[in-house]
N, C-alpha and C positions, 0 to 999 in steps of 0.2 A: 869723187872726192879724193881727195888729197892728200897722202898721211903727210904733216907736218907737225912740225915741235910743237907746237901749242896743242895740238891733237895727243901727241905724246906726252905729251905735260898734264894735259884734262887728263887722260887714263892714270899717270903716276899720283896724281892726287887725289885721282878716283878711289885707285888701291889703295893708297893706303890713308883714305877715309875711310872707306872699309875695312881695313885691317885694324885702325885706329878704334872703329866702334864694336867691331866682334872683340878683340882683346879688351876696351873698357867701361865700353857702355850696353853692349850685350848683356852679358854675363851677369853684373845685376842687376837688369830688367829681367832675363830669366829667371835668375833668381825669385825675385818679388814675383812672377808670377807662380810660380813655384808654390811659393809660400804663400799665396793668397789660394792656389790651390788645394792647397794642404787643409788650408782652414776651412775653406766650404766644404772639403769631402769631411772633417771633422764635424764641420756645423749639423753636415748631413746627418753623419755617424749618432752626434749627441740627438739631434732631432727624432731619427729610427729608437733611440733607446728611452729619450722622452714618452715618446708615443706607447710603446712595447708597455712602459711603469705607468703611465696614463690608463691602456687596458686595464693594466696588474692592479692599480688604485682603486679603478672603478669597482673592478670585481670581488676587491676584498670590503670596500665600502658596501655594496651588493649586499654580501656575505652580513657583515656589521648590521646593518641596518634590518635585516633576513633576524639576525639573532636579538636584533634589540626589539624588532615587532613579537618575538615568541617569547620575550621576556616579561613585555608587557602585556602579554595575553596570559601567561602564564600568573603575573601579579595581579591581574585582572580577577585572573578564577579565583586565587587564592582570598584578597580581599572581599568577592562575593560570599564565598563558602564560609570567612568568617564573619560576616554581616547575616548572615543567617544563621548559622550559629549565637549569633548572640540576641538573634530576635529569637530562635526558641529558646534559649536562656531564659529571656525577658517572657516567653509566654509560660512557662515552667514556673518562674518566679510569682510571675501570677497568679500563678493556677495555685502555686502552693500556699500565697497569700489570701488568694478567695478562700481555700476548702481551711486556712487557720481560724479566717475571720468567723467562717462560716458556722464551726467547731465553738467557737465561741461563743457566740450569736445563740448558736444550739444551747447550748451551756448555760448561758444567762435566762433563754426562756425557761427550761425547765428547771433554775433554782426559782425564776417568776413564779412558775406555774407550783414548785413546789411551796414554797411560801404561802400563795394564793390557796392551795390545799388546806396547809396547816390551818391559816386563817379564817377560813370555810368550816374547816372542821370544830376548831372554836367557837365559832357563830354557832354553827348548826347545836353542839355539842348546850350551849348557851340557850341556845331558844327551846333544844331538849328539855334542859332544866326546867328552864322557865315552866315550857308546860306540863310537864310533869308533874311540879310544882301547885299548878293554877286547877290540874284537874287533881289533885290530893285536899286540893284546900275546898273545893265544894263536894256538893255531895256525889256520891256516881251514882249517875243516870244516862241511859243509852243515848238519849237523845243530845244534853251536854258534852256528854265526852265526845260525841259527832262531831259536836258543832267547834271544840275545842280541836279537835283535831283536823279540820276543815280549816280553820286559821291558821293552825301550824304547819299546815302543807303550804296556806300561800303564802305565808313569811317565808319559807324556802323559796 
């Protein structure tokens, strides 16, 4: 082959279509990649530090969640402890209401029974008379007053 001007013409225009695109069209396509560069090692960057506060979240959520079950176990006992407390309140109350009623109850039968004495003893004291009375008004005789006093036992 041949070197001829056209041969020499294709290399001059060769050159400086290359000199043409490293001087203008180069530089900011390097550029752009560059910076397209820049931003995936960023993307990366933020991604690694996502991840890292992801762990970090989870484990403090962990934690959170760790203290909010010992809190509710903690409210748990406390609400039990005082649910029984307040049913022996309520059996306490009870008890002190049976042994008031109970007190009273007491109370009301032995003014019953005292009454029912009194009353008794009135009778009694009554049918005393009476026969007392019934055996002064005949005459005394063993066998009468027996018999008077055989009545007087079963009217008691």
């Amino acid at each position: 082959m041949d070197m001829n001007l056209t041969l020499w013409g294709q290399m001059i225009a060769m050159l400086v279509f290359v000199w043409f695109c490293m001087k203008y069209i180069w530089p900011p396509i390097l550029k752009a990649l560059e910076e397209r560069q820049k931003q995936i090692e960023d993307g990366l960057a933020a991604a690694d530090r996502g991840e890292e506060r992801l762990v970090q979240a989870r484990a403090e959520a962990d934690e959170i969640v760790a203290e909010a079950r010992q809190q509710a176990t903690t409210i748990l006992n406390q609400a039990n402890a005082r649910a029984n407390e307040i049913v022996a309140e309520g059996k306490a109350g009870g008890i002190r209401e049976r042994e008031r009623q109970l007190a009273a109850a007491i109370a009301e039968i032995e003014q019953e029974a005292s009454r029912a004495r009194e009353e008794l003893r009135g009778q009694v004291s009554a049918v005393a008379l009476a026969g007392a009375e019934k055996i002064l008004r005949r005459e005394i005789d063993a066998q009468t007053h027996q018999d008077i006093l055989g009545k007087l036992a079963q009217e008691l």
